[in-house]
N, C-alpha and C positions, 0 to 999 in steps of 0.2 A: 504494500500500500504506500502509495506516497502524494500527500498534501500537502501544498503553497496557498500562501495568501499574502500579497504586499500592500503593507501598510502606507498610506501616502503620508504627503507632509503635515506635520514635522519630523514624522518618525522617520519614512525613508527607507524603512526596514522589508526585505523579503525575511520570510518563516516558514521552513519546509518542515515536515517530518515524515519519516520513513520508518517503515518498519516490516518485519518479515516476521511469518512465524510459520514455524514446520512443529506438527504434531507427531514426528517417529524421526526424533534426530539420533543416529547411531552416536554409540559412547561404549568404551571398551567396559568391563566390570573390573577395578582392579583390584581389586581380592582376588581374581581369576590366577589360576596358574596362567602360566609363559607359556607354557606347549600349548594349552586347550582354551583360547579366547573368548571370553562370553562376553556377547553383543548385548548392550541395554539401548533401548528405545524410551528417550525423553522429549515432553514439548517441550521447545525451548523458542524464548520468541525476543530478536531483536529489533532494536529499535533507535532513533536516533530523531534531538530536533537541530535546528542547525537557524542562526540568523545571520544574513549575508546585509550588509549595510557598506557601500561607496558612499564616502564623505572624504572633500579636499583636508589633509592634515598638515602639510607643508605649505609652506606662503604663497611659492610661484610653481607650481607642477601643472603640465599639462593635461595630466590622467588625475581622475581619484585614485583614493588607497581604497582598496575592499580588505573588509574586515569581516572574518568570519569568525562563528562563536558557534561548537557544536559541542552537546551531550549525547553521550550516545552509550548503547545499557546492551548489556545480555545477561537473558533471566532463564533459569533454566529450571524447570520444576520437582519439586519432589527431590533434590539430589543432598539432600542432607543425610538422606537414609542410607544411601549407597556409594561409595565412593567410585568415580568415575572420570576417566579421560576421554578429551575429543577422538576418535574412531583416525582423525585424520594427524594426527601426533603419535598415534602407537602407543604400545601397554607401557614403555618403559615412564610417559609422562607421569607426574602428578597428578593427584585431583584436584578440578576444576571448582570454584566457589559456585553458589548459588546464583549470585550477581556478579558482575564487574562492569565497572562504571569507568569511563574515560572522559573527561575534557580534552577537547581540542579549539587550541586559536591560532588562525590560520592570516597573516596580513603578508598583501602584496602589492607594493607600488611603483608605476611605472615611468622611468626621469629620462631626460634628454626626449624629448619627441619621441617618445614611447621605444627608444632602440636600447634601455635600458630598464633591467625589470630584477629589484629586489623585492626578496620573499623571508618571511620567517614563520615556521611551525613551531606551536609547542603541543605536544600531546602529556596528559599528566592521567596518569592510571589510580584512579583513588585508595588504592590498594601498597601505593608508595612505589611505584614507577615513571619514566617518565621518558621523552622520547625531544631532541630538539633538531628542528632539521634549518637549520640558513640556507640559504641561494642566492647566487648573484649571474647572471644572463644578459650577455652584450650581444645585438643584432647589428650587425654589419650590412646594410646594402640589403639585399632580396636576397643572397645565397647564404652568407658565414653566420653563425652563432657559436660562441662560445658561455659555456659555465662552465659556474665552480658553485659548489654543494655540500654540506657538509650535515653527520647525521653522528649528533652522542647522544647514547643510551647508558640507564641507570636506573639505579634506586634499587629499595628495599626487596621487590618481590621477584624475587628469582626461580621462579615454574618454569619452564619450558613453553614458549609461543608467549611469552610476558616481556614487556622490556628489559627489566633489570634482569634478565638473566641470557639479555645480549651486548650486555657491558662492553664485551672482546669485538664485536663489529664494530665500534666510531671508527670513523674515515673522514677524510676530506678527496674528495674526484673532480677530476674537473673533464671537458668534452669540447671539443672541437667538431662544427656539424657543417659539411657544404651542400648544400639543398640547390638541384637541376631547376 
């Protein structure tokens, strides 16, 4: 399911929310032994809202800054009773909480006559994780682009498919792109 509704002035604000729910989401059992894997089928239903808001934040820029603001949730039912991993992480993961709750803020603005385009995410997993990604992306002409991009990861929860416990991936990349 996914619903928008934008707000006019003074607010300005687009409001979307999305949301999925599957009633037989596979989950490993893990109490199970390792040789003989038993499949648990839970409803688990995600969802997310999200508010997108362009407003000028620098004195003289061409473009607005968009600013996004998303909550976004995965509820997974009944799973206090049985302990259980995602089906798509294998038996050796952790089990999974009941909820996990993420913020994300997402701002991107774009300077020089739009041939240059700064980004910055922050994702913060309420559970004491957290994700930051920067960008910076210069457009040359109709062909060349280049970035650089950089992504640390951290905090407290260290489960498997959780942030903090991809501490070892931060990088910084960068990319050279020529477009015919």
């Amino acid at each position: 399911a996914s619903l928008n509704y934008s707000f006019p002035y003074p607010i300005n604000t687009n409001v979307t929310y999305e949301g999925i729910y599957s009633p037989d989401e596979p989950y490993y059992d893990a109490k199970s032994p390792v040789t003989v894997p038993h499949i648990l089928y839970k409803e688990t239903l995600r969802h997310a809202i999200r508010f997108d808001r362009s407003t000028f934040v620098l004195p003289r820029p061409i473009s607005a800054m968009m600013i996004q603001l998303q909550f976004s949730q995965t509820l997974v039912r009944d799973n206090g009773q049985v302990k259980t991993t995602p089906a798509a992480y294998g038996q050796s993961s952790n089990a999974i909480d009941s909820a996990q709750n993420v913020i994300t803020l997402n701002l991107s603005q774009d300077l020089w006559h739009n041939n240059v385009n700064v980004s910055f995410k922050a994702q913060y997993d309420l559970d004491g994780a957290y994700a930051i990604i920067p960008g910076f992306k210069y457009t040359h002409g109709n062909h060349w682009i280049f970035d650089i991009y950089g992504v640390m990861l951290g905090g407290e929860e260290q489960r498997p498919g959780r942030f903090g416990s991809m501490d070892w991936a931060d990088e910084v990349f960068g990319r050279v792109t020529y477009q015919f």
